[in-house]
C-alpha positions as CSV (number, residue, x, y, z in Angstrom):
1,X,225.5,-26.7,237.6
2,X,225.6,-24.1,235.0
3,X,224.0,-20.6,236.3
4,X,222.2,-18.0,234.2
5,X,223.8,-14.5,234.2
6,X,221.5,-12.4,233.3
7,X,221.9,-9.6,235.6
8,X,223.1,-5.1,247.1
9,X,223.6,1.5,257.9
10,X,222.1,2.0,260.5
11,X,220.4,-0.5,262.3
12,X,222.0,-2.9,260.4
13,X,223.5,-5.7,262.9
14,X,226.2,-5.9,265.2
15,X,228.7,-3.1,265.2
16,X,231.2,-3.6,262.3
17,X,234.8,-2.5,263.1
18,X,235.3,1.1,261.2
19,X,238.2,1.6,259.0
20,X,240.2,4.4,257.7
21,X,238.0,4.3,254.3
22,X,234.4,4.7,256.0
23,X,233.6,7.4,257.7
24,X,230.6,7.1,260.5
25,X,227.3,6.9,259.4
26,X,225.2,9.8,260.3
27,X,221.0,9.4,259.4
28,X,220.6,13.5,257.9
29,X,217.9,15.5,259.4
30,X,215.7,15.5,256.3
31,X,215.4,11.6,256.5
32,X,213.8,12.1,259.7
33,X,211.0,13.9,258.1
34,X,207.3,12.4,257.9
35,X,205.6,11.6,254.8
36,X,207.6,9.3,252.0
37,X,205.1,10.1,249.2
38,X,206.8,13.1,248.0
39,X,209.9,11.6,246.2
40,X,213.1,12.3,246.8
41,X,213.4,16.4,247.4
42,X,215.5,18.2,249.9
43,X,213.4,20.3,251.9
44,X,212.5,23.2,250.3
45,X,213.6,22.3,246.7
46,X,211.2,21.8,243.8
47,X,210.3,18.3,242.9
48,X,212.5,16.8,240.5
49,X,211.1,15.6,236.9
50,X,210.4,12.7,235.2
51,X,214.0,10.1,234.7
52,X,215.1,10.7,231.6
53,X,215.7,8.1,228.9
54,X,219.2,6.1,229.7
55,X,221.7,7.1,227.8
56,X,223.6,5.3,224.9
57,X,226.5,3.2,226.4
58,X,230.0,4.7,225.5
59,X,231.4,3.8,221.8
60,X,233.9,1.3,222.2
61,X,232.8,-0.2,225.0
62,X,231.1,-4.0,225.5
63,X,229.4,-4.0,228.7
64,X,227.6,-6.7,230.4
65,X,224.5,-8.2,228.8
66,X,220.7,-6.3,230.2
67,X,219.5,-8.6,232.1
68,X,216.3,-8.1,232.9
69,X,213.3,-5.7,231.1
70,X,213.8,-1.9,231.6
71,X,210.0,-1.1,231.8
72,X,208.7,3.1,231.2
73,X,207.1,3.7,234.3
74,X,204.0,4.0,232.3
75,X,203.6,0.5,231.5
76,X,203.8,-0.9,235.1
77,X,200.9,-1.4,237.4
78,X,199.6,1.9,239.2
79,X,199.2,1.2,243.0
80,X,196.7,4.0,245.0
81,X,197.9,3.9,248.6
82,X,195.4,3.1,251.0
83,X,194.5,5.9,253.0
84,X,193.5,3.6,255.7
85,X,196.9,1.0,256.6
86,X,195.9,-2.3,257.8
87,X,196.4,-2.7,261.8
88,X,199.9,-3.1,263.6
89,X,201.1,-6.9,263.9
90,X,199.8,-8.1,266.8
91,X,202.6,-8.2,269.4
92,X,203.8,-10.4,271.2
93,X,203.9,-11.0,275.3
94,X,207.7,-11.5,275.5
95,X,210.4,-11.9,272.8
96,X,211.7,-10.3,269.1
97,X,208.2,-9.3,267.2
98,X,207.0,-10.8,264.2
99,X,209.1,-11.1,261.3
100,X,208.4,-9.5,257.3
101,X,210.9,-9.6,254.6
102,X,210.4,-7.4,251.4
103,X,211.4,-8.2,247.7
104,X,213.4,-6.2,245.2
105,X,212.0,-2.6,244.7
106,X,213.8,-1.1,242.4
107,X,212.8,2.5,242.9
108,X,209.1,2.1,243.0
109,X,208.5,3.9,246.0
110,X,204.5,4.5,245.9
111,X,204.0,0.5,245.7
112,X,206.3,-0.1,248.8
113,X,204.5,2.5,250.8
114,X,201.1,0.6,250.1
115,X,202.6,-2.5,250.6
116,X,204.2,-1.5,254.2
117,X,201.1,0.1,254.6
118,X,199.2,-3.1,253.9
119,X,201.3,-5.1,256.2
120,X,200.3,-2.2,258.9
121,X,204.1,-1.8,258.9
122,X,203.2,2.0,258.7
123,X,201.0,4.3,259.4
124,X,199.2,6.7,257.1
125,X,202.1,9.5,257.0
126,X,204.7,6.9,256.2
127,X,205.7,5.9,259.9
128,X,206.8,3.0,261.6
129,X,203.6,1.6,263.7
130,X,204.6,-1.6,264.0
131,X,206.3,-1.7,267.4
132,X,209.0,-4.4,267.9
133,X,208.4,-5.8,264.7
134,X,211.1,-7.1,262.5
135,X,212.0,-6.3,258.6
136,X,214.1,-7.1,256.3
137,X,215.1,-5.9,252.6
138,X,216.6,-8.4,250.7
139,X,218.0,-6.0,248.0
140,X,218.0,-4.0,244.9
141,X,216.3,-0.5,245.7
142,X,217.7,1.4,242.7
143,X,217.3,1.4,238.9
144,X,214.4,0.8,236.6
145,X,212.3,2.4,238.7
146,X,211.7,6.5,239.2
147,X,213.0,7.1,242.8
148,X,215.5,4.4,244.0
149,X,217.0,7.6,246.2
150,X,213.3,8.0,247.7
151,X,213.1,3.8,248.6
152,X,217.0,4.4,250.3
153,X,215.8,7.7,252.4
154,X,212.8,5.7,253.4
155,X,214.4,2.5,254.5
156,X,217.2,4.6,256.1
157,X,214.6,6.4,258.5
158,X,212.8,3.3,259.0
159,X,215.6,1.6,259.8
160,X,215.9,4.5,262.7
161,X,212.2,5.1,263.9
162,X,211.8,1.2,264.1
163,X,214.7,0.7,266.7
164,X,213.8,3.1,268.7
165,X,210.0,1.5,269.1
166,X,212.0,-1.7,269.9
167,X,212.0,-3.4,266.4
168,X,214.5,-2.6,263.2
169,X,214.5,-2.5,259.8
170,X,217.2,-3.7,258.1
171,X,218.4,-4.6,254.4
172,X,221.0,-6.6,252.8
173,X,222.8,-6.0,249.5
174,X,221.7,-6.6,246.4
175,X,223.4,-6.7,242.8
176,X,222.0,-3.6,242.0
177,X,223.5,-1.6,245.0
178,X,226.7,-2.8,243.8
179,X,226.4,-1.7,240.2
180,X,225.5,1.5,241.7
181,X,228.2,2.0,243.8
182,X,230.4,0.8,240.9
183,X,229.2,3.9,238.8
184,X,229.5,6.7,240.9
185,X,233.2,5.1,241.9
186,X,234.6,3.7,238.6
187,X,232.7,5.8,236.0
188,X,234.3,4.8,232.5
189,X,236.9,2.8,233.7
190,X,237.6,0.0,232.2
191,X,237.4,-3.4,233.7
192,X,238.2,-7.2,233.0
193,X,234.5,-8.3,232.6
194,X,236.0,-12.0,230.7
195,X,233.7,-10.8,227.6
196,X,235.3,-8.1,226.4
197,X,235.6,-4.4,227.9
198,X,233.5,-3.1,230.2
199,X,233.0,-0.2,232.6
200,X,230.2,0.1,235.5
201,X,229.0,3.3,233.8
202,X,227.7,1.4,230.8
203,X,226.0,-1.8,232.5
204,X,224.9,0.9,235.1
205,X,223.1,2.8,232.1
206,X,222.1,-0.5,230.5
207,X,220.3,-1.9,233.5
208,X,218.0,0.5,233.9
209,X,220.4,3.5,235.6
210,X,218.1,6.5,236.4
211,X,220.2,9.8,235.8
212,X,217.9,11.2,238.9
213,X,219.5,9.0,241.2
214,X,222.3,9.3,240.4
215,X,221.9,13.4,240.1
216,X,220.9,13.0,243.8
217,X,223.3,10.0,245.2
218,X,225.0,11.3,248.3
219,X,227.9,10.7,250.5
220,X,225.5,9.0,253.1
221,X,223.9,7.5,250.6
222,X,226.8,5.4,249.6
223,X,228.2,4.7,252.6
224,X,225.3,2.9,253.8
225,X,225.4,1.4,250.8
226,X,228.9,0.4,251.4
227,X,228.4,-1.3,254.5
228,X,225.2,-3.4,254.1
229,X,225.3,-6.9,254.8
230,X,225.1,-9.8,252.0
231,X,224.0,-12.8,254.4
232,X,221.8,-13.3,257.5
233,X,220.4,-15.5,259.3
234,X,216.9,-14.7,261.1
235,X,214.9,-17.7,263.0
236,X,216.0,-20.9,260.8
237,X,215.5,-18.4,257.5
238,X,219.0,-17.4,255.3
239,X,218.6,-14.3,253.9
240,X,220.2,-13.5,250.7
241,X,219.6,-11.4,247.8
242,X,220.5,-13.6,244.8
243,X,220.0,-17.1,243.9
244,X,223.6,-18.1,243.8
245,X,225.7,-20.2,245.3
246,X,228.3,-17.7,244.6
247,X,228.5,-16.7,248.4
248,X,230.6,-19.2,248.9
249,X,233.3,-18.1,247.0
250,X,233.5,-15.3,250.1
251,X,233.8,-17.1,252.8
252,X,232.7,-20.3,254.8
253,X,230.4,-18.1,257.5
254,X,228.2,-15.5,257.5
255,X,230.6,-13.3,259.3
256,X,233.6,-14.1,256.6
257,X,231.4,-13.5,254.0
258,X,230.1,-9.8,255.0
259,X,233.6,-9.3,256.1
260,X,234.5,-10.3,252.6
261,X,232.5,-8.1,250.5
262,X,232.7,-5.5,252.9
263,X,237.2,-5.2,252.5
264,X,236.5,-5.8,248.7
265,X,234.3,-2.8,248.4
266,X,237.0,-0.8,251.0
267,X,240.1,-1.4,248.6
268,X,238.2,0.3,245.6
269,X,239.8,-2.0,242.9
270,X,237.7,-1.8,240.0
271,X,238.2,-5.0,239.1
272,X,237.8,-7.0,242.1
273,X,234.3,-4.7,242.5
274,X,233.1,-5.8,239.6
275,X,233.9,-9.7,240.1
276,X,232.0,-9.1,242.8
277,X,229.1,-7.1,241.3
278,X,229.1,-10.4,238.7
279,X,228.9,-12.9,240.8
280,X,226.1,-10.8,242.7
281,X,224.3,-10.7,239.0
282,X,224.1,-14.9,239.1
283,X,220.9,-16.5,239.1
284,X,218.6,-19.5,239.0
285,X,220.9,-21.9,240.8
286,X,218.2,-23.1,242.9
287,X,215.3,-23.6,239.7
288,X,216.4,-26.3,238.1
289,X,217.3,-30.1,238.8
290,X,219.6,-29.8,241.1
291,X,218.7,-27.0,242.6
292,X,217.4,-28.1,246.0
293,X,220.9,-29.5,246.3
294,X,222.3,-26.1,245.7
295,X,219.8,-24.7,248.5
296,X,221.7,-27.2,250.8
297,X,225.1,-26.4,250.1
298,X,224.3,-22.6,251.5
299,X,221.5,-24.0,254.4
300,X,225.0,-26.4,255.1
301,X,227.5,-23.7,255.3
302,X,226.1,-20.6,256.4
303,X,222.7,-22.4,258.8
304,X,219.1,-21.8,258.4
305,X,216.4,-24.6,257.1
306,X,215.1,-22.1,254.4
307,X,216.6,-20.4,252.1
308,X,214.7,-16.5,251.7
309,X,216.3,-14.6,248.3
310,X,214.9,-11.9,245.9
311,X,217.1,-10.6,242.4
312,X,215.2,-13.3,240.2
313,X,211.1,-11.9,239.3
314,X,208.5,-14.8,239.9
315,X,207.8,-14.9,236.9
316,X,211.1,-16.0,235.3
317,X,211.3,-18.4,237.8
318,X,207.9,-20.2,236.8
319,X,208.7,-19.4,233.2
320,X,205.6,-17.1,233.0
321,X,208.0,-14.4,230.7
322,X,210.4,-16.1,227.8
323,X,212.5,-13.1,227.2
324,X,212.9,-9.7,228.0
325,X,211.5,-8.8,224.2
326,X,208.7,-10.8,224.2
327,X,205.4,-9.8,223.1
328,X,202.9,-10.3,225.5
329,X,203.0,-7.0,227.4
330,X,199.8,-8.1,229.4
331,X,202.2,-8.0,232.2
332,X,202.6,-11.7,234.6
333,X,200.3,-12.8,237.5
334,X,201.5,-12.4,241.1
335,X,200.1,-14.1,243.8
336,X,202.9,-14.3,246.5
337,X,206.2,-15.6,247.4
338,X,207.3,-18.9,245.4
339,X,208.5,-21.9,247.3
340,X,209.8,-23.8,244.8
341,X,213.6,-26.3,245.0
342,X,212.1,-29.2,247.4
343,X,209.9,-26.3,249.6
344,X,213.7,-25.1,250.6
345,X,213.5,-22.4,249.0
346,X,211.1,-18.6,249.0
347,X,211.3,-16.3,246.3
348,X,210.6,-13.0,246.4
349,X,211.1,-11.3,244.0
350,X,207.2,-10.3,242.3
351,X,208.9,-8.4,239.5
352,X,207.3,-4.8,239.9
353,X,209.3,-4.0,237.0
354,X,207.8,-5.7,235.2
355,X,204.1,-5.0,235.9
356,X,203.8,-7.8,238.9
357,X,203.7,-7.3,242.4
358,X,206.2,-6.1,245.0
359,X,206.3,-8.5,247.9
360,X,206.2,-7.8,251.6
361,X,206.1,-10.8,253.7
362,X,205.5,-12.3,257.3
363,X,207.3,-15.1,257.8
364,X,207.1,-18.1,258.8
365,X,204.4,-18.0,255.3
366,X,200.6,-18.0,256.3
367,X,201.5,-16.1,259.8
């Protein structure tokens, strides 16, 4: 089967062994701090303006093809956070708490406060309330959006406040965090990309880049980054971030493949990183006939009964949007999570970026 291309810490599972390349995470003081809402600042700085307009990619260059809508911030959906957060997920006697997986974000920051907040995730000031609870990002914080640095400083101290109530937050690795990465390492260097030239500076910029992320990208930053997880496996539900079956090109476990991308991101080879950032970028393996199939090569290999994903919107998957220049700006229809591929398979990704909704879900779906 063919599949589209159109173009991810703490508290994030068992211990993996440190190498020569990564130095220890630390969480920095000012992550710690209450209140999300105020994007991205250091203490004591003034706020930051408005992303500038991505720049032109670099004369000479052919990087890879947008895939996916870069939308102004003014044409997406305004959320107004709840002042009053829905209550805590009820607990339960014995055993992990209840499980919530979130969609791809993309630097939209105010709608995954309200969202958590609606969940009663967190509390009015931007706190974990939800006691042994147990969450899971599935990808792409960055880009596109105006404060992908404010959604990483959130998750990171979430990630913190919730194990110490006895839950954890935890995220997995998107395409996105790759491309990221890829930029800040590789600049203009160019790469094989199969098409032509290409550099992770100019796909960066294409796919929505924000200069005031990457203006504030920081040594922890990237090394949580670095060492975030591509597959898990949570209560009969696989977690990935894209719906590939490119996984299995790294390995035959979930272990050998977070292993995998993990020592391919260590030896800083541009072009293995961006094989890998590619492959990350593949999509709708799981849409189309055939596709339930696909869902069982991965439930086969790696365990689970579901397959959980984000990377492709809702809306692309139902064939709601044609193209990225089409003319209906009226923005798609979000409900939910899509089950789709022989009810195997849970998307969700709502495409905020594209005026839809950004998803955070309890699993198992109506709990």
């Amino acid at each position: 089967m063919v599949e589209g291309s159109m173009t991810q810490g703490a508290g994030q599972g068992p211990e993996v062994q440190r190498t020569a390349t990564l130095r220890d995470f630390r969480v920095p003081a000012y992550v710690h701090e209450t209140g999300p809402f105020a994007h991205s600042t250091h203490p004591g700085e003034p706020a930051l303006p408005p992303a500038e307009d991505p720049l032109e990619p670099p004369e000479g260059y052919t990087p890879t093809q947008r895939d996916l809508p870069v939308v102004n911030r003014g044409d997406t959906v305004q959320v107004t956070l709840d002042p009053a957060p829905a209550p805590a997920p009820a607990q339960p006697a014995a055993g992990p708490g209840p499980l919530y997986v979130v969609g791809d974000v993309h630097g939209y920051l105010d709608e995954l406060v309200a969202a958590l907040q609606a969940q009663g995730l967190i509390d009015a000031a931007g706190q974990w309330c939800a006691g042994t609870a147990r969450l899971w990002f599935l990808g792409d914080f960055t880009d596109r959006g105006p404060d992908g640095i404010g959604v990483i400083d959130l998750v990171m101290r979430l990630s913190a406040e919730a194990a110490a109530a006895g839950g954890y937050c935890k995220a997995l690795m998107g395409n996105h965090e790759l491309l990221l990465l890829g930029a800040k390492r590789f600049g203009d260097t160019p790469v094989n990309s199969g098409a032509g030239t290409a550099t992770f500076q100019a796909a960066w910029l294409l796919n929505g880049g924000q200069k005031t992320d990457m203006d504030r990208l920081q040594d922890h930053h990237l090394q949580w980054m670095a060492r975030l997880d591509a597959v898990e496996e949570v209560d009969g539900y696989l977690l990935v971030h894209s719906d590939t079956t490119a996984y299995l090109d790294y390995g035959d476990s979930i272990e050998a493949v977070n292993d995998t991308v993990r020592e391919t991101l260590t030896r800083n080879d541009a072009d293995e990183c961006w094989d890998l950032f590619r492959k990350f970028t593949k999509r709708f393996s799981f849409r189309d006939e055939g596709g339930a199939d696909a869902v069982r090569s991965l439930l086969d290999t790696y365990g689970g009964t579901r397959i959980v994903h984000g990377h492709s919107p809702i809306p692309y998957l139902l064939g709601e949007v044609g193209s990225e220049d089409g003319e209906d700006n009226s923005g798609p229809v979000v409900e939910g999570p899509h089950v789709y591929a022989d009810g195997l398979a849970i998307a969700m990704d709502g495409g905020v970026t594209m005026a839809g909704k950004l998803l955070v879900q309890q699993l198992p779906l109506g709990g």
